[in-house]
N, C-alpha and C positions, 0 to 999 in steps of 0.2 A: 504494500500500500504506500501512498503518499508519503507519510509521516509528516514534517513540518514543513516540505517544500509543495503541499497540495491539500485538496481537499480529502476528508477523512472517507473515507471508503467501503463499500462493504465485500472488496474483495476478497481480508481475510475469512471473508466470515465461508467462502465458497466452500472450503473442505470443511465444515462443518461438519459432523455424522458420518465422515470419513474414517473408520476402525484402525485401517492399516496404518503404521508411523510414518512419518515424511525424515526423511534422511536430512542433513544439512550438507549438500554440497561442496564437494572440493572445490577451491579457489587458488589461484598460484597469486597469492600477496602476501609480503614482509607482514602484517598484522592486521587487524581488522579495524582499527583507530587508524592508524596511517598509510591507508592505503591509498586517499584521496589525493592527500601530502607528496607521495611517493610519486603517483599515475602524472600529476602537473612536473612535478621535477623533472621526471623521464621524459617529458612533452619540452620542456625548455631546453634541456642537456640535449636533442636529437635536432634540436634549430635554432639556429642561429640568431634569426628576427625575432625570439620572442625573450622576454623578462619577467621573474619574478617580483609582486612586490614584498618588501622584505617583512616579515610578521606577518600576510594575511593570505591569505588563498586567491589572489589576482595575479592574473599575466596579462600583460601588456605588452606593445608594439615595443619593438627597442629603440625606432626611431620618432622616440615624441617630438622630437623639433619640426616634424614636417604637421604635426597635431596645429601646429600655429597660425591663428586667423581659421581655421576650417572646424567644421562640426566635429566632436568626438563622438564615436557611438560603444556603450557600455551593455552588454548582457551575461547572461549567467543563470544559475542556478544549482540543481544538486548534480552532484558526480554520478557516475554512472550510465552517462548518455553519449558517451564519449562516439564518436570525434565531438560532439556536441557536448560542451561549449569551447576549448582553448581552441582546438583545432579551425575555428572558422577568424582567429583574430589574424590580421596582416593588412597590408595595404590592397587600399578594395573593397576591407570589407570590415570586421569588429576592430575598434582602438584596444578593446580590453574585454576581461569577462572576469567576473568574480564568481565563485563555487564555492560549493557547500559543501560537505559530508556525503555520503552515497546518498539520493532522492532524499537531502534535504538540505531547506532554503540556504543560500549564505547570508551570513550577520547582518547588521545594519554598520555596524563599525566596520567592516571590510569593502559595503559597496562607499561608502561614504570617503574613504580611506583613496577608492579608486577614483573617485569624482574629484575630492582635489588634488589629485596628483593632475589629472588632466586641465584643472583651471587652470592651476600655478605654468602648465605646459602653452596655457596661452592659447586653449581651445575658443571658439568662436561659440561657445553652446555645447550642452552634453543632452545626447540623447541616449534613453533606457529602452530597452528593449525586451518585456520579459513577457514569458508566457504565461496564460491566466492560471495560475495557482492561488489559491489563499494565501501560501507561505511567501509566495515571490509577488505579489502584487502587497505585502505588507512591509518585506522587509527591504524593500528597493521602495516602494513609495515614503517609508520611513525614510529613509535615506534622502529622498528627493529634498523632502520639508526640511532636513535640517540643513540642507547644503545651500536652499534656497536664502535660508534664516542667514547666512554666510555670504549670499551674495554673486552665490553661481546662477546661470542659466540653463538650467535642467528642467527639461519634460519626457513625459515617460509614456510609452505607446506600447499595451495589451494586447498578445494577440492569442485568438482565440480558433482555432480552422480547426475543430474536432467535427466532423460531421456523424459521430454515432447517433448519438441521442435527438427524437424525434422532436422531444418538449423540453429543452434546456431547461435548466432549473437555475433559480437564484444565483448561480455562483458562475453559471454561463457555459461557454464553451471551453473547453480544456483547449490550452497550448499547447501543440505538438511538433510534427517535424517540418508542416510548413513554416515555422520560424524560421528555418533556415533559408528561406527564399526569401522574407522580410530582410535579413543581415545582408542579401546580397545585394536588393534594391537600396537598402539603403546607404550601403557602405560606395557602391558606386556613384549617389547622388552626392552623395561626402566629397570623394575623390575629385569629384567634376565641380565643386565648390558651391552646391548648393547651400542655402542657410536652413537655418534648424526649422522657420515654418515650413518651407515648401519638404522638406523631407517629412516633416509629421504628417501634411497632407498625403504626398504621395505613397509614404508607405502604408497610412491607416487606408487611402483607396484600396491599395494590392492586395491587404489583408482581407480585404468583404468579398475579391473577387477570388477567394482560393477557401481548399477545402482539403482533411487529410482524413483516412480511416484505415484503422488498424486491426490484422485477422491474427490469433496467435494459435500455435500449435504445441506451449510449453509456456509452463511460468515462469519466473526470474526470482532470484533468491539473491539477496542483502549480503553481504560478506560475513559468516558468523552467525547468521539467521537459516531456518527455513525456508522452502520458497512458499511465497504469499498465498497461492492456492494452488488448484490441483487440476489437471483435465485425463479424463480416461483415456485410453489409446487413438480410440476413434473417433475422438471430438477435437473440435474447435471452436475458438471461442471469438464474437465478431465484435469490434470498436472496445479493445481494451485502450487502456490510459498507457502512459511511458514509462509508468511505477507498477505494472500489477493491478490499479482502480478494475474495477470488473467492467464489462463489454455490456452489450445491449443481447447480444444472442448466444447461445449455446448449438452447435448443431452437428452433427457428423461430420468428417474429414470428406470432402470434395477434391475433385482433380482440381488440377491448377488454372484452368478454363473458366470450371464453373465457379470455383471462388471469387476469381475475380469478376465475373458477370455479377454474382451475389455482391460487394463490394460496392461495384460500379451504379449496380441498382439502390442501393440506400442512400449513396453520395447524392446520388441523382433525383432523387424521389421527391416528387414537387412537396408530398403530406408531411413529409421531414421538414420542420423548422430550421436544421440543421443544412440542410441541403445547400449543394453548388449547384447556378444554374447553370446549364451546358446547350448551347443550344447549335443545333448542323451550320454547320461552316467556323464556326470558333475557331479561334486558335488555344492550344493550351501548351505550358511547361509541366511535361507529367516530371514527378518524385518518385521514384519506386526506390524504399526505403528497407533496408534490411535491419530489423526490429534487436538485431546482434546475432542470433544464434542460426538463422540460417544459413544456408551453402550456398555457393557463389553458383550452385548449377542450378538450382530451386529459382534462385533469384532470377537468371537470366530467363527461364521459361516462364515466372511471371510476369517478366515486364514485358516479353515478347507478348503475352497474354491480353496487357492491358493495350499493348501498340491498337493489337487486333479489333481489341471487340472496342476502342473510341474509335477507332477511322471505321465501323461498322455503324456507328451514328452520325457518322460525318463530319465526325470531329479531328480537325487538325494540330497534329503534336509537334509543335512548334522545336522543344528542343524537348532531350529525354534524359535524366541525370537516375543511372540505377548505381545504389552501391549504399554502404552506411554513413548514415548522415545523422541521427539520434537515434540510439539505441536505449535498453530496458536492457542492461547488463546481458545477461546471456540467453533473453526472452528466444526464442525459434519461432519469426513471425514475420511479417512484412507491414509497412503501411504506405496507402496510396497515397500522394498529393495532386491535387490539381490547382494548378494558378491560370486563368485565362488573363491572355497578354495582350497587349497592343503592340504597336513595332517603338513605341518609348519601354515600354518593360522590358519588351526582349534583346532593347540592347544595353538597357542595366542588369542584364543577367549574363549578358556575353560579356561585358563589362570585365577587362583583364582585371585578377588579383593575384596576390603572393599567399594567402592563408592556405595552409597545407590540406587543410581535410577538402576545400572546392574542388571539384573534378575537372579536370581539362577534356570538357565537353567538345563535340565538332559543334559548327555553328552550323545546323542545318537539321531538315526536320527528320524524324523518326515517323517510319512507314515499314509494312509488309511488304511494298510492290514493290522495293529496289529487283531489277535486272540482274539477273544471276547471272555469273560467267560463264559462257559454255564449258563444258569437260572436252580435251583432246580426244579426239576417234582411236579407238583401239588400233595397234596395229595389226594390219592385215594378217594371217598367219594360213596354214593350209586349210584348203577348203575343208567342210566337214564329211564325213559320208553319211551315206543314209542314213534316216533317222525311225524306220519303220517300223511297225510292229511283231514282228519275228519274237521268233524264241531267244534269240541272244539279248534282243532289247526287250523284252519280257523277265529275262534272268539279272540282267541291272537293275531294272526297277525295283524288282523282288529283294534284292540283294541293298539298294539304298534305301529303303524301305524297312527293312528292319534294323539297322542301323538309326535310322531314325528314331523310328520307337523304342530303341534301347535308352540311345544316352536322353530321350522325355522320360523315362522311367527313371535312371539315376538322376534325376539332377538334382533332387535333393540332397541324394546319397553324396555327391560329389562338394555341394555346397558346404554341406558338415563337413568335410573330412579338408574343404580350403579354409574354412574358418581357423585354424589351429596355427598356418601360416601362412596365409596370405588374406586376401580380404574378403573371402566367401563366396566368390562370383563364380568357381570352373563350373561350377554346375548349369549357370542362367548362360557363360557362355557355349556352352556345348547345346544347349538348348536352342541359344541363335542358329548355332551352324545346322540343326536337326529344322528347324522353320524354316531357312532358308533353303534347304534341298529340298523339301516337301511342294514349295511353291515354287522353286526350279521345275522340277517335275511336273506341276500343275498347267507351267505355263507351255512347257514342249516338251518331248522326246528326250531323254539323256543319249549323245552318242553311246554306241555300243563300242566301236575300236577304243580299246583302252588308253593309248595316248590321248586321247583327243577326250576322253571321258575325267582324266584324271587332272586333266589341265584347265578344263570345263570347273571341275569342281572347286581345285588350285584358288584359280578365279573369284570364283562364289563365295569361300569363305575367306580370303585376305580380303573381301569388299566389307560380309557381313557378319564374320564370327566375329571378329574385334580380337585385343586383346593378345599379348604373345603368343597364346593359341593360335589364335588365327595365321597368324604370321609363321610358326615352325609348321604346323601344319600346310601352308601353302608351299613355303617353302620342300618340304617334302615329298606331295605331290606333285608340283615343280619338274624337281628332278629327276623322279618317276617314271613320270611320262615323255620323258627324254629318251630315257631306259629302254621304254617301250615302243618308240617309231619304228614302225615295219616288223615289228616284232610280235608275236604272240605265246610263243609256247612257257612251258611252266617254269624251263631255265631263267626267261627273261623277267619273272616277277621275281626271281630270287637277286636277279641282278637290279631290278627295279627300285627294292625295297632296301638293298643297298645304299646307292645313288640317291637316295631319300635320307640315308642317316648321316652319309658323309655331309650332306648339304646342311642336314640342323648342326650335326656339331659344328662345323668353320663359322655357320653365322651365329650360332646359339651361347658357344662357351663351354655347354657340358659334357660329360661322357659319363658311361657305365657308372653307376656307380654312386653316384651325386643326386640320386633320389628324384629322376624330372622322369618324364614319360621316354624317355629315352633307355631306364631301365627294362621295360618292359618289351621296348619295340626292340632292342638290341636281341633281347633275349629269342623274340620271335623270328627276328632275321637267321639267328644261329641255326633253328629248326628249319627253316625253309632255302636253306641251302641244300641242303638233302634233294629238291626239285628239281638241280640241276644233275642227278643220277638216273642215267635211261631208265625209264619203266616204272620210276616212281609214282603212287597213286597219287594226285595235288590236293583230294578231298581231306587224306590219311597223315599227309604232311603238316597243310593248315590246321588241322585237329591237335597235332602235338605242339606248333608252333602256340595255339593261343593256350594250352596248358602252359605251357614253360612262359606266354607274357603275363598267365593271370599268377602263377611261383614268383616270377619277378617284382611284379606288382605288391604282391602282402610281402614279397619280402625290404619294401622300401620302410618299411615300420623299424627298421631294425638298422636304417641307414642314417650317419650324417650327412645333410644336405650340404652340399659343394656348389651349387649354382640354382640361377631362379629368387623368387622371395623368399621360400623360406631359408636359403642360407644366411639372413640374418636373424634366425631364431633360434634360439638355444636349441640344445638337440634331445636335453631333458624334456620339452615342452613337445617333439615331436614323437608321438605315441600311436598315430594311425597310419595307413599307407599312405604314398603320395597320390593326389587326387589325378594327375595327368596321365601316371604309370595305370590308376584303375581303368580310367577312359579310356585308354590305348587298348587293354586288357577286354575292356568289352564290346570297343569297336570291330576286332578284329574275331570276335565269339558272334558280334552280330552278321558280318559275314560271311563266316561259316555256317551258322546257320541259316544263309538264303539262300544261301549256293547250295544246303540240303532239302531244303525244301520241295517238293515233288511239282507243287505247282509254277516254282523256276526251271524245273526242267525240263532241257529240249525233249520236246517229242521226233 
């Protein structure tokens, strides 16, 4: 919750009748008293342009001499919002910013403290900047009065761009992360030598035409505390505050689409009091704001999200700023902004500054319909042959056909046994490459001649499996089907399968031994050299070959890893086989059993 920098909240009250205990969260800070203390220092120490003031929790521009004859502009609030607040001071944009405690107000003697340091600087006027909290609209307006009583020229402009709540209440609309677009307007009117009325105008204008709302999918927790409340796995929660304050909605987890349409619909919502008006043909500066805790990949697919569904109203995204700009400590959330612009705001938002946390945006608008670049035409390579329905291309099908359905069956299995060292995926990736032949197949004929079948596939998965899978695996069909030009008989898959291994290890790193899928494929190579003995049965050969990959495979349980990911994991911690060596092991089981299959065989 708020605590002294907001209004009192009934967030914690959310886990209420909640049985189970709340953990208090790891934090990596020196202490929970100075950690505020700490986060500004580290913020000064890593730049240059910025200054401590000494006793108070204020950073300031290091160049006040240029403060002189021009507006100062002073904001702040509680820690924890970081880059928000030191991170927006420099030329451009804040003179200073005074900070509190985690999510709570700072003093009146430290914003006070910052105001005359900037008269004595010979400022033309100091403007405040805070967002509507009880705590920060008392202890900054406190501040104001007494500095006034002193003989400074300070006024102070509230802003208030929450668009959750349908019926604001007494206390109004929460401050949130459209602040940061006030600091830029205003800090650029500064620059350009505006005086203190026309920036109060201009930036209380911006503030009525802009609007922000916030979706979380985790709560945030105080350094030393609990976190404030709770959501089930499957929920989420809509227009939380930047402290934890509780939202207007509770509702299930939605794909990234539809949250955002959900979102974009309350913003918009004429019966919302709260509401920004939006109307086709606008221009706007969207905020897509990472609330702290989510991932830079989440983020990018929701602001792709938000491009989409405003230019589906007609609305024009003048510029697009995605990235953390006020966070809620380690909340895992996003919140929207919108500021509609004219071509005077959009050029005090392009408006060059030096404050580190501004994004070096392009000046230009954000759309879906940018022109993609064509991809280079494949090159040419031998024609293909037939692609008919015969018995030989009846016994492919059959044969990548249960291969497919194998590794959909492990992929769990495989996902467990990558969690232990690496990051859990062999399994979803074996799965791509199983989806992607299924609708290879779907869409044409698989060549039947095996080079051209292997090179085929080669193809398909360094496009679609991903991941170093994908890539030793091409790799080795690659070479394979090199093996195999003009070639057929059962010699040349022994030689094929060769020319496959030589190729992973030169580009791979590993051998025998080092626990990768190359245990197991090694192993099968061994057995299937036998095929190059006249009169060898090839059904009776592959049958021993994938016994001795699936022996190799459980025997990587008992191996130190030597190459791959998990060679940076202890070797105590590795207890199961390696997940590539099982793959391999069942790959080469699923093709022997297609190639037994009655209904693959030629008639």
């Amino acid at each position: 919750m708020s605590r002294g920098e907001g209004d009192s909240s009934p967030a914690s009250k959310r886990c209420a009748g909640s049985s189970a205990p709340m953990e208090t969260p790891k934090k990596l800070v020196n202490s929970v008293s100075g950690c505020a203390d700490d986060a500004l220092a580290g913020l000064v120490s890593c730049n240059p342009g910025l200054r401590l003031l000494q006793g108070h929790r204020v950073i300031l521009r290091d160049d006040l001499v240029a403060v002189r004859g021009r507006v100062a502009l002073l904001s702040g609030g509680g820690s924890g919002h970081e880059p928000a607040h030191a991170g927006y001071v420099g030329k451009g944009m804040l003179t200073g910013v005074v900070a509190g405690a985690v999510f709570t107000s700072p003093s009146v003697g430290s914003v006070l403290a910052a105001i005359r340091v900037l008269t004595q600087a010979g400022a033309a006027g100091i403007l405040l900047i805070v967002k509507n909290y009880t705590g920060d609209r008392l202890n900054f307006g406190m501040a104001l009065e007494r500095a006034r009583s002193e003989g400074a020229d300070v006024r102070m402009v509230v802003v208030g761009d929450d668009c959750a709540f349908a019926t604001p209440g007494k206390a109004g609309r929460r401050g949130i992360c459209g602040t940061v677009l006030i600091h830029k307007v205003a800090g650029a009117l500064a620059e350009a030598g505006a005086g203190l009325d026309e920036i109060v105008e201009k930036v209380t204008a911006a503030s009525k035409a802009m609007g922000t709302l916030g979706l979380s999918l985790s709560p945030c927790s105080i350094p030393g505390s609990k976190p404030s409340f709770r959501l089930a796995e499957d929920e989420m929660e809509l227009g939380l505050g930047i402290h934890g304050e509780a939202g207007v909605r509770r509702m299930k987890v939605l794909p990234a689409d539809e949250a955002v349409e959900t979102m974009l619909k309350h913003m918009t919502d004429p019966s919302n009091a709260s509401h920004i008006s939006l109307t086709p043909g606008c221009s706007v500066v969207l905020m897509v704001n990472n609330l702290g805790g989510l991932s830079c990949l989440e983020l990018g697919i929701v602001a792709g999200a938000a491009v989409s569904r405003l230019e589906s109203r007609g609305i024009r995204i003048a510029r697009a700023l995605v990235g953390c700009f006020m966070t809620a400590l380690e909340m895992a959330g996003v919140s929207l902004t919108l500021m509609v612009v004219d071509g005077e705001l959009l050029r005090l938002i392009d408006a060059k500054t030096m404050a580190m946390a501004w994004p070096n945006i392009p000046a230009g608008p954000a759309t879906t319909r940018r022109e993609e670049i064509l991809a280079p035409m494949d090159v040419p390579g031998k024609p293909m042959d037939e692609t008919g329905t015969g018995p030989r291309a009846a016994q492919v099908e059959q044969v990548l056909e249960r291969v497919c359905s194998t590794l959909l069956d492990i992929q769990d299995k495989l996902n467990q046994l990558d969690r232990a060292a690496g990051d859990g995926d062999c399994g979803h990736t074996h799965a791509r490459a199983a989806h992607a032949i299924r609708e290879w197949m779907r869409s044409c004929p698989p060549p039947a001649a095996p080079s051209q079948l292997l090179s085929c596939l080669a193809d398909l998965l360094l496009e679609k499996m991903g991941g170093s899978s994908g890539v030793l695996y091409g790799l080795f069909l690659t070479a394979a089907a090199r093996s195999l030009r003009n070639r057929s008989d059962p010699a040349a898959w022994a030689d094929a399968v060769d020319s496959g291994i030589d190729a992973m290890q030169r580009y791979g790193g590993a051998a025998p031994g080092d626990r990768t899928m190359l245990d197991s494929l090694c192993a099968a190579a061994k057995a299937l050299h036998s095929l190059r003995i006249p009169g060898a049965d090839p059904l009776q050969v592959l049958e021993a070959a994938v016994q001795s990959a699936e022996v190799a495979a459980e025997a990587t349980k008992d191996m130190e890893a030597g190459a791959g990911r998990a060679s940076y994991i202890r070797s105590s911690r590795l207890e199961h086989p390696d997940p590539g060596a099982v793959a391999v092991a069942a790959v080469l089981g699923a093709v022997l059993g297609g190639l037994r299959d009655p209904l693959a065989t030629p008639h």
